[in-house]
MISE-266012 format. One record per residue (C-alpha): residue in three letters; x, y, z; residue number from 1. Coordinates in Angstrom, 2 decimals. Layout:
BEGIN
 res       x       y       z   n
 ALA       X       Y       Z NUM
...
END
This chain:
BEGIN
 res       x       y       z   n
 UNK  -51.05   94.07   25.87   1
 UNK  -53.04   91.30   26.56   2
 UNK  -53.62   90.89   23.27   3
 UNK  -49.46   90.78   22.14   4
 UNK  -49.83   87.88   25.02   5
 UNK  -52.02   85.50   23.52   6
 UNK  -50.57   85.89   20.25   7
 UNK  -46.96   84.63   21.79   8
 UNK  -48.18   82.22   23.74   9
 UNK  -50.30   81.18   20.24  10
 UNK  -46.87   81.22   18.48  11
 UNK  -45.35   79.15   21.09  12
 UNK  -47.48   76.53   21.33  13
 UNK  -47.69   76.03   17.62  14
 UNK  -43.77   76.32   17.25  15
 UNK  -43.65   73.31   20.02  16
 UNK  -46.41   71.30   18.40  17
 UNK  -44.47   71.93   15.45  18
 UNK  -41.40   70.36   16.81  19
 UNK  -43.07   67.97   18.72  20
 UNK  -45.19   66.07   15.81  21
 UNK  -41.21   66.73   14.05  22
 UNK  -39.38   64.36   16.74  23
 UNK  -42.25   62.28   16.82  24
 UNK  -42.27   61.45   13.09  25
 UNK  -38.07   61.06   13.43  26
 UNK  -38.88   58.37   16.28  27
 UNK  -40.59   56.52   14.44  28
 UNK  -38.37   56.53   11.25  29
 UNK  -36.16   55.07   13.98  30
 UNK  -38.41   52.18   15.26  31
 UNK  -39.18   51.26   11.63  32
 UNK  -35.99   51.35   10.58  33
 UNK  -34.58   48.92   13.59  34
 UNK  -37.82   46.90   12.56  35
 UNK  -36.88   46.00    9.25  36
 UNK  -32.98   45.60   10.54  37
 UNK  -34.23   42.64   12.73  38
 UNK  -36.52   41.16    9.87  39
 UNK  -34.03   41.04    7.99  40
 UNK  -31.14   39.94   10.55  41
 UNK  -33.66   37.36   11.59  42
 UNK  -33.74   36.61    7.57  43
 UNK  -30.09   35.55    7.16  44
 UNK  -29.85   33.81   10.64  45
 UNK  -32.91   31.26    9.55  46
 UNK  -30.87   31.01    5.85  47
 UNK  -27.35   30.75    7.45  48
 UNK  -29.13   28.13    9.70  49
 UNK  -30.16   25.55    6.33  50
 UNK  -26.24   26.29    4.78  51
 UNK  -23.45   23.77    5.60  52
 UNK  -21.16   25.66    7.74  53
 UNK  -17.84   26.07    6.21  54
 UNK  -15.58   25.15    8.80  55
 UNK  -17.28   21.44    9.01  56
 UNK  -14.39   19.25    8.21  57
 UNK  -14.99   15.81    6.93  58
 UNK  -12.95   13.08    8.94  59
 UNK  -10.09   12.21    7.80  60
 UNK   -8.89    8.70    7.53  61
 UNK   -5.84    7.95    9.50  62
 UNK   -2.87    7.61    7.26  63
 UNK   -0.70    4.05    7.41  64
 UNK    2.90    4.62    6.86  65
 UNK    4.18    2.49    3.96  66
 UNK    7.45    0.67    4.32  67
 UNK    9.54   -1.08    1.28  68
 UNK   10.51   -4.58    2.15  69
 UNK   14.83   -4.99    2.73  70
 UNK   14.19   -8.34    3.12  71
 UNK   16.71   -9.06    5.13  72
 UNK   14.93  -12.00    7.45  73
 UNK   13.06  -14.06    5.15  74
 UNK   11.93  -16.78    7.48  75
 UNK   10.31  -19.77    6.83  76
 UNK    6.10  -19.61    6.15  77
 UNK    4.61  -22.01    8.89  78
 UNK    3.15  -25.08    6.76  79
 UNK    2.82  -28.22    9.05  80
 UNK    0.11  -29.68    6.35  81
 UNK    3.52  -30.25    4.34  82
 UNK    5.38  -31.72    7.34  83
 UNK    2.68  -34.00    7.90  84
 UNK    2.51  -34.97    4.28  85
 UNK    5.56  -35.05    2.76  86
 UNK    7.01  -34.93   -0.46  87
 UNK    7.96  -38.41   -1.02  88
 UNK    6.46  -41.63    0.00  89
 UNK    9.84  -42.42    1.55  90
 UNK   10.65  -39.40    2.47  91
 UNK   10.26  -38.38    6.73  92
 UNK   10.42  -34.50    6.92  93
 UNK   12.47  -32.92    9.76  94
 UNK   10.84  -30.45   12.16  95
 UNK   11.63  -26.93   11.45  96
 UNK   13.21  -26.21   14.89  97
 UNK   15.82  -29.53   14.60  98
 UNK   19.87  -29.06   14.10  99
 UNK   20.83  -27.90   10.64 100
 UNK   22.72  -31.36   10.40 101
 UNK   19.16  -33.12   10.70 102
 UNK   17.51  -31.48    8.24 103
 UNK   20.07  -32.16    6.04 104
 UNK   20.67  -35.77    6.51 105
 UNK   17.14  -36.06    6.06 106
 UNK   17.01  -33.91    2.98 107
 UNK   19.57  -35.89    1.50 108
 UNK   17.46  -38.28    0.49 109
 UNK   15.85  -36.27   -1.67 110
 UNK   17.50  -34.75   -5.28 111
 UNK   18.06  -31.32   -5.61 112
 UNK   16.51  -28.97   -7.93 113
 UNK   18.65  -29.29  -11.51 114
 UNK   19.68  -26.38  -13.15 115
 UNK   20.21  -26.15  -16.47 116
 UNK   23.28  -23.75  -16.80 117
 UNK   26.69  -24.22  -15.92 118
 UNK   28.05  -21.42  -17.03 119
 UNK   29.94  -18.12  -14.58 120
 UNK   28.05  -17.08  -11.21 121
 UNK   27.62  -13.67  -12.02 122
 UNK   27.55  -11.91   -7.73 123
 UNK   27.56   -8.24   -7.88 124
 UNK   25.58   -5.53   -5.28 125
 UNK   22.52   -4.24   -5.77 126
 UNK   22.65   -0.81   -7.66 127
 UNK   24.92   -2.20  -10.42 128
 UNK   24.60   -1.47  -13.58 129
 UNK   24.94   -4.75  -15.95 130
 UNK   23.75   -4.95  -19.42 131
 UNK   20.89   -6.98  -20.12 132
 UNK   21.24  -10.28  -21.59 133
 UNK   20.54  -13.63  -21.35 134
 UNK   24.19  -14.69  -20.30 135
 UNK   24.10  -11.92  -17.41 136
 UNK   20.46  -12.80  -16.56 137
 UNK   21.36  -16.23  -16.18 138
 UNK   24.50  -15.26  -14.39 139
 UNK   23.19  -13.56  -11.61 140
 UNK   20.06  -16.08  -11.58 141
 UNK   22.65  -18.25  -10.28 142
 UNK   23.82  -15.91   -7.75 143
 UNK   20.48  -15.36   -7.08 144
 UNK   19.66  -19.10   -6.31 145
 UNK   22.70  -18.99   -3.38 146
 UNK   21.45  -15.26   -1.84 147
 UNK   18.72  -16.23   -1.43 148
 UNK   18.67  -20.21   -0.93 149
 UNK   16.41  -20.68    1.89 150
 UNK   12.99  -20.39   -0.89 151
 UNK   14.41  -23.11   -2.74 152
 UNK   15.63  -26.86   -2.30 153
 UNK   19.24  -26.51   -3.26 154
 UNK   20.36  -27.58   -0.30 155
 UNK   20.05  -30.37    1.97 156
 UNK   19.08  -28.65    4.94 157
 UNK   16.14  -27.10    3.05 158
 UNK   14.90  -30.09    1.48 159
 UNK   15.13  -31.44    4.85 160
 UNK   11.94  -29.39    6.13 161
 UNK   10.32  -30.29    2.36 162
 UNK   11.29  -27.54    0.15 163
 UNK   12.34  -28.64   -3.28 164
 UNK   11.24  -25.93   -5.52 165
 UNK   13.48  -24.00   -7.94 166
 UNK   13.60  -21.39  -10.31 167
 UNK   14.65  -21.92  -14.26 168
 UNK   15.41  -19.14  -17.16 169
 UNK   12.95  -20.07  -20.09 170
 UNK   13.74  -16.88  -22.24 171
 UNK   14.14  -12.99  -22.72 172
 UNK   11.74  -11.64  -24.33 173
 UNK   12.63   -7.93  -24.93 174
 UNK   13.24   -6.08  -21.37 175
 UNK   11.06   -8.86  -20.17 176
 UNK   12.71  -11.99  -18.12 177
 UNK   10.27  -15.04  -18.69 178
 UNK   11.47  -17.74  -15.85 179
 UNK    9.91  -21.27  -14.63 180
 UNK    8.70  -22.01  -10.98 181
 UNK    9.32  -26.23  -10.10 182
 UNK    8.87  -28.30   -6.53 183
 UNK    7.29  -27.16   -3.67 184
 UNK    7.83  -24.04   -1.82 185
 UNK    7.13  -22.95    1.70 186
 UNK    6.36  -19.45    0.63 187
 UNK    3.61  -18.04   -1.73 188
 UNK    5.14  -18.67   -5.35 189
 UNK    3.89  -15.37   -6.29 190
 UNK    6.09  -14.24   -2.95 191
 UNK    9.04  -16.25   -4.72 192
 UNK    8.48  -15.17   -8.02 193
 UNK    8.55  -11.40   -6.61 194
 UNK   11.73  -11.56   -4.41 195
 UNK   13.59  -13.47   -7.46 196
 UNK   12.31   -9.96   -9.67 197
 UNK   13.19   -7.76   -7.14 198
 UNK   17.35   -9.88   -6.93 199
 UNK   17.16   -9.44  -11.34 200
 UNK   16.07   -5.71  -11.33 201
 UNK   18.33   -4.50   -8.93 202
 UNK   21.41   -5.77  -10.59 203
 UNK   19.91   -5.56  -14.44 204
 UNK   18.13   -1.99  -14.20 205
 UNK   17.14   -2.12  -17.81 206
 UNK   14.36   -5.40  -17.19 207
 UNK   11.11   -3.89  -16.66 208
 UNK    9.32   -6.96  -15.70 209
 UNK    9.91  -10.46  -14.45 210
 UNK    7.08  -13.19  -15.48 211
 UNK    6.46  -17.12  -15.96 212
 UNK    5.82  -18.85  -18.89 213
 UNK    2.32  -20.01  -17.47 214
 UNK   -0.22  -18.40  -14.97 215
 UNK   -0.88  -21.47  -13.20 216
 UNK    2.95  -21.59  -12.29 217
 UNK    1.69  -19.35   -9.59 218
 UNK   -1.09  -20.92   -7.79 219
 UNK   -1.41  -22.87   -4.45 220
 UNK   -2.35  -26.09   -6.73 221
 UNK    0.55  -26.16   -9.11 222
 UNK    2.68  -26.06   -5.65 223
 UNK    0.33  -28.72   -3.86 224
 UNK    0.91  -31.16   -6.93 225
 UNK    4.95  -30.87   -6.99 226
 UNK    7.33  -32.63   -5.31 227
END
């Protein structure tokens, strides 16, 4: 009996030892397992760290709204070196802020602009659709020179502050309107030469471009050296 015992108890032991050594081994499956999880956890932390993160947004410039010019207030550029000047060694240039009537008696005394066509004043809206050719180019030119008369010395009252610039057709060359800037202007005669495009090609849709005969037409010392 006591031997049937001992041989149990034997079996026992070893079937526990067996089991034990079993969990132990499965424990630390576990703990190497979780081991290499962190390594490598710890692996694409450090790698994610040196990577641009993707939701970094470069700044963004703030956008300025564009708006087209109606000009519908073209007032007089401030210029009171021409004032001071004058155009004419006889000529005394009214202030800007005096009576219509004294600008234009004093801008009597100078001659207007000539123009070199006297044929019809061709006044339509913008949007129309006239055909391109010299005779309607000139034509609405000349409407051109009223709508917008304040740029140019056609009248007294304008030639009363100094202006006594003008605007000429030279020629037509294909879709292309050549013209000719003379006198002094107030405003930039790159600024005239634009708003005088802008009058053509609203009215004349098939001109593509509005030029002068010569570059310098357009700088600040061809308009210093007029009168």
């Amino acid at each position: 009996t006591n031997n049937n015992t001992k041989g149990a108890f034997k079996m026992t032991v070893t079937f526990l030892s067996s089991r034990t050594m079993l969990l132990l081994s499965a424990a630390v499956a576990t703990m190497a397992l979780s081991s290499n999880a962190f390594s490598i956890n710890s692996h694409l932390i450090r790698h994610a760290s040196t990577r641009p993160s993707l939701t970094t947004h470069q700044p963004i410039s703030p956008t300025v709204p564009r708006h087209m010019s109606t000009w519908d207030d073209f007032s007089f550029d401030d210029d009171d070196e021409l004032l001071d000047s004058g155009v004419d060694a006889d000529f005394v240039a009214a202030d800007e802020n005096d009576d219509p009537e004294v600008k234009a008696a004093a801008g009597a005394s100078l001659e207007a602009p000539e123009v070199d066509y006297d044929g019809p004043l061709i006044d339509v809206p913008q949007g129309s659709q006239l055909e391109l050719s010299e005779e309607t180019v000139q034509g609405v030119l000349a409407a051109c020179r009223q709508e917008i008369g304040t740029m140019f010395g056609y009248q007294a009252e304008n030639r009363g502050v100094g202006i006594t610039g003008g605007v000429d057709f030279v020629e037509l060359d294909g879709p292309t309107v050549v013209l000719h800037l003379k006198g002094r202007f107030w405003h930039q005669r790159p600024t005239v030469l634009n708003r005088v495009g802008a009058y053509l090609m609203a009215r004349i849709p098939e001109i593509v471009d509005v030029t002068v005969q010569d570059e310098y037409e357009l700088t600040d010392e061809a308009n210093n050296a007029s009168i």
